[in-house]
C-alpha positions as CSV (number, residue, x, y, z in Angstrom):
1,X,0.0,0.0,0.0
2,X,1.7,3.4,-1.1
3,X,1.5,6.2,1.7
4,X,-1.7,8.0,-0.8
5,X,-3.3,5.0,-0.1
6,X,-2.5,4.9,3.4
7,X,-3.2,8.5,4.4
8,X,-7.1,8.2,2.1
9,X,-7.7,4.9,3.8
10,X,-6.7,6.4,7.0
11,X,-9.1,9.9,6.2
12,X,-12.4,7.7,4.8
13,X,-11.7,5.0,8.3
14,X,-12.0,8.7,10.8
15,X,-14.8,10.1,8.2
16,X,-16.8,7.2,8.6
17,X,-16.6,7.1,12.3
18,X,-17.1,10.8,12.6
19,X,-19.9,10.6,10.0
20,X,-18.2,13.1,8.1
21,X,-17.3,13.3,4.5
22,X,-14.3,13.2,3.1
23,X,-14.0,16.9,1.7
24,X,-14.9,18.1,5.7
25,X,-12.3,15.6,6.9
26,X,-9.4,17.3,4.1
27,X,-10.5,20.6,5.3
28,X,-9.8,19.8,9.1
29,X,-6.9,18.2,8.8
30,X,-5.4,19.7,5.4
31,X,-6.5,23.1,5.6
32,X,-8.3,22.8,1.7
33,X,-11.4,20.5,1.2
34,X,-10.5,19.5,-2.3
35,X,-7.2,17.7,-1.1
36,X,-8.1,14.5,-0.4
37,X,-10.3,13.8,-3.3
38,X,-7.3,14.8,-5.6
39,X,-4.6,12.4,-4.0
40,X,-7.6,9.6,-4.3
41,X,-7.6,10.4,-8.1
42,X,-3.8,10.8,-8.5
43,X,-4.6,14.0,-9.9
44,X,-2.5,15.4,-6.5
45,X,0.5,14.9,-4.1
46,X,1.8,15.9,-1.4
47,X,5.2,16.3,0.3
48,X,6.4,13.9,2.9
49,X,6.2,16.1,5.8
50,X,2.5,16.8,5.2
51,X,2.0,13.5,5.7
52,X,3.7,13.1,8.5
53,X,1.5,15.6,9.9
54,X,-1.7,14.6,8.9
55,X,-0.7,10.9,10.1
56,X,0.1,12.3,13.6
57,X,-3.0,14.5,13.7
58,X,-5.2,11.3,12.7
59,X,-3.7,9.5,15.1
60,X,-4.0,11.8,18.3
61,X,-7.3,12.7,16.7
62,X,-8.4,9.5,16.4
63,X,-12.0,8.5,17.5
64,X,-12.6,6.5,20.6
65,X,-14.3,3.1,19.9
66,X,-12.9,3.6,16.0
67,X,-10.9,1.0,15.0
68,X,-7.3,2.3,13.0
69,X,-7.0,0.6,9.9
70,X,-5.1,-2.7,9.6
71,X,-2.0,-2.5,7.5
72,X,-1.2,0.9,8.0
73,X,1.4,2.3,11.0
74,X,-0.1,4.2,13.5
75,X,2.2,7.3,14.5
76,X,3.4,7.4,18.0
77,X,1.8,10.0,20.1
78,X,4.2,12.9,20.1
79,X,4.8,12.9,23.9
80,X,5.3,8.8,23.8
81,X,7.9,9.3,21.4
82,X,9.8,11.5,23.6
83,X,9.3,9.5,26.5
C-alpha cells in the first residue's frame, strides 16, 4: 500500500466514524477540502512532511471506539515518542 493509499484509507476509516465526509475531513486536517479527493484520483500529491502531519494529527485525533485501519502504522503519540 503506497502512503496515498495509506493516508485516504486512513481519512475515509475517521470520516466514517465521525460521520463526516471526506472533503470536511481534508479541510480539518489539510487546511483545503478538495485535497483529499485529488490524491484519491492521483490528480495530487503531497510532500512527505505533510504526511507526517496529517498521520500524527489522525492518530492523536483518532476516534474513541474507531478502529485504526489494519495494515497501516499508526504514528506514535508525540509525547510517547519522547518519553
Amino acid at each position: 500500500m503506497t502512503l496515498r493509499e495509506q493516508l485516504i484509507l486512513v481519512s475515509d476509516e475517521f470520516g466514517r466514524a465521525r460521520g463526516i465526509g471526506r472533503q470536511r475531513v481534508s479541510t480539518i486536517v489539510l487546511n483545503r477540502g478538495s485535497t483529499l479527493d485529488l490524491l484519491a484520483q492521483g490528480r495530487s500529491d503531497l510532500n512527505t512532511g505533510t504526511f507526517e502531519r496529517a498521520m500524527i494529527w489522525f492518530s492523536e485525533n483518532w476516534p474513541e471506539g474507531a478502529e485504526w485501519p489494519a495494515g497501516v502504522p499508526r504514528p506514535v503519540f508525540q509525547t510517547e515518542a519522547a518519553e
